[in-house]
N, C-alpha and C positions, 0 to 999 in steps of 0.2 A: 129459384136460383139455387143451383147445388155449385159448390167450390168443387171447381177441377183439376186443379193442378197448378203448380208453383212456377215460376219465371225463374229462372236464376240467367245469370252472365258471370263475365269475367269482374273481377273485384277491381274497384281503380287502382288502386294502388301494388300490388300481384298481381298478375299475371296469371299465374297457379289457381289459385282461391276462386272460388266461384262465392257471389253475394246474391243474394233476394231481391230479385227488383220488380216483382208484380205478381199476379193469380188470376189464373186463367177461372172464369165463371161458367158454367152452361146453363141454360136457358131453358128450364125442363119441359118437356110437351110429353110424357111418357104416360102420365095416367091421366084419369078419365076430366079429372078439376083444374089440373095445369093446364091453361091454354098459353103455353110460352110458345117459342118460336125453333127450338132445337138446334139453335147453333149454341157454339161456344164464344166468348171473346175474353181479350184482355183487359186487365184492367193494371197500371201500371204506378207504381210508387214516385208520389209526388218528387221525390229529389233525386228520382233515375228518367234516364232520357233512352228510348230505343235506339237501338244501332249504334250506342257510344257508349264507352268503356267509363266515359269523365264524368261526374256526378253536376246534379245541376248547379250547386255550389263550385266547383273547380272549373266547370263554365264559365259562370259570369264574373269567378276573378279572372280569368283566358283573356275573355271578350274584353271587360275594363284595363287588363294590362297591354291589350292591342294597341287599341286605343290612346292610350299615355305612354307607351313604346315608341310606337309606330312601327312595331316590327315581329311577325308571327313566331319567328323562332324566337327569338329572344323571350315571350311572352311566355312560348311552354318553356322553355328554360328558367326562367324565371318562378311561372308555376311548380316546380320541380316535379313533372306526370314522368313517369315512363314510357311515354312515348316515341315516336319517331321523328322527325324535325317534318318530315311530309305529312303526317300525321293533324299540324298544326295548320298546315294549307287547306287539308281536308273540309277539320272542322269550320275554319271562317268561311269556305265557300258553303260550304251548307248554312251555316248563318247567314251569309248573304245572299244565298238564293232563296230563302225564307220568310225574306224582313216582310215580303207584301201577306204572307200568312200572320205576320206576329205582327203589325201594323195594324193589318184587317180587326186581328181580334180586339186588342189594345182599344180600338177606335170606341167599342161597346161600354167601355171602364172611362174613358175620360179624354176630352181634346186633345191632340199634339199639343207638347208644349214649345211658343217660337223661339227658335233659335238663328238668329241672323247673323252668325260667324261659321254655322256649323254647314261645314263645305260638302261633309261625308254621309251618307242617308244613314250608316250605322251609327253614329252620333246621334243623328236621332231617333233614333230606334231607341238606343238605351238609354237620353234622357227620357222617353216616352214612354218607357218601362218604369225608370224612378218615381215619373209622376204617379202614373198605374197604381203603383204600391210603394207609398214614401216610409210606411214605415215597418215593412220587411228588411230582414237581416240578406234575405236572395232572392231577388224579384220572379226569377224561375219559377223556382217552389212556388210562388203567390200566384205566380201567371197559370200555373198548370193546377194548381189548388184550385183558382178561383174561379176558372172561364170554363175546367174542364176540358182543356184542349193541350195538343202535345205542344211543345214545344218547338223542336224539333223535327 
């Protein structure tokens, strides 16, 4: 395994700023004792999410402020991101076209836990997350730490 190269994106908070958010690896197959496989891949920093600017921490207060809003824009506004109010649309559909990925995984860590008022399946997605990791500060981090799987 030789380090290849650095990830960067946009910084969440600037626009400008470019931040770190992973390292690209290669897989060495070039001499005679490396039998690797010669591709390269990523490997990406537990509290960065690909294809999103918002760190996995300003996610999951997003997602919990949806939630106790009831209302997208209000929530990034609330989160105070830089963003754009459709921005906010964006990200819940991608979480909710998700949940059967982040459910599936979750399933491996520990049972849904029941919730018999909870009307909304992202309700329980993110109690199902709490349960996962009760005692992480961002269940994100923990979810992508610990299963190895993106989140996102």
């Amino acid at each position: 395994m030789i380090l290849h190269g650095k990830l960067y994106g946009y910084a969440e908070h600037d626009e400008c700023l470019k931040s770190y958010r992973g390292q690209r690896v290669f897989c060495n197959n070039r001499k005679a004792r490396n039998n690797g496989c010669g591709r390269t891949f990523s490997v990406w920093a537990a509290d960065k999410l690909r294809r999103m600017r918002l760190g996995a921490n300003a996610l999951w207060t997003f997602l919990k402020l949806v939630l106790h809003l009831g209302n997208k824009a209000h929530a990034l506004r609330a989160l105070d991101a830089d963003l754009s109010v459709s921005s906010a649309y964006r990200i819940w559909k991608r979480f909710a076209n998700g949940q059967s990925h982040i459910r599936t995984a979750l399933a491996r860590c520990c049972p849904p836990p029941s919730l018999p008022h909870a009307r909304r399946p992202e309700d329980q997605t993110l109690a199902h997350m709490k349960a996962a990791f009760p005692a992480a500060p961002c269940p994100i981090v923990a979810f992508q730490h610990g299963l190895q799987v993106a989140f996102l």
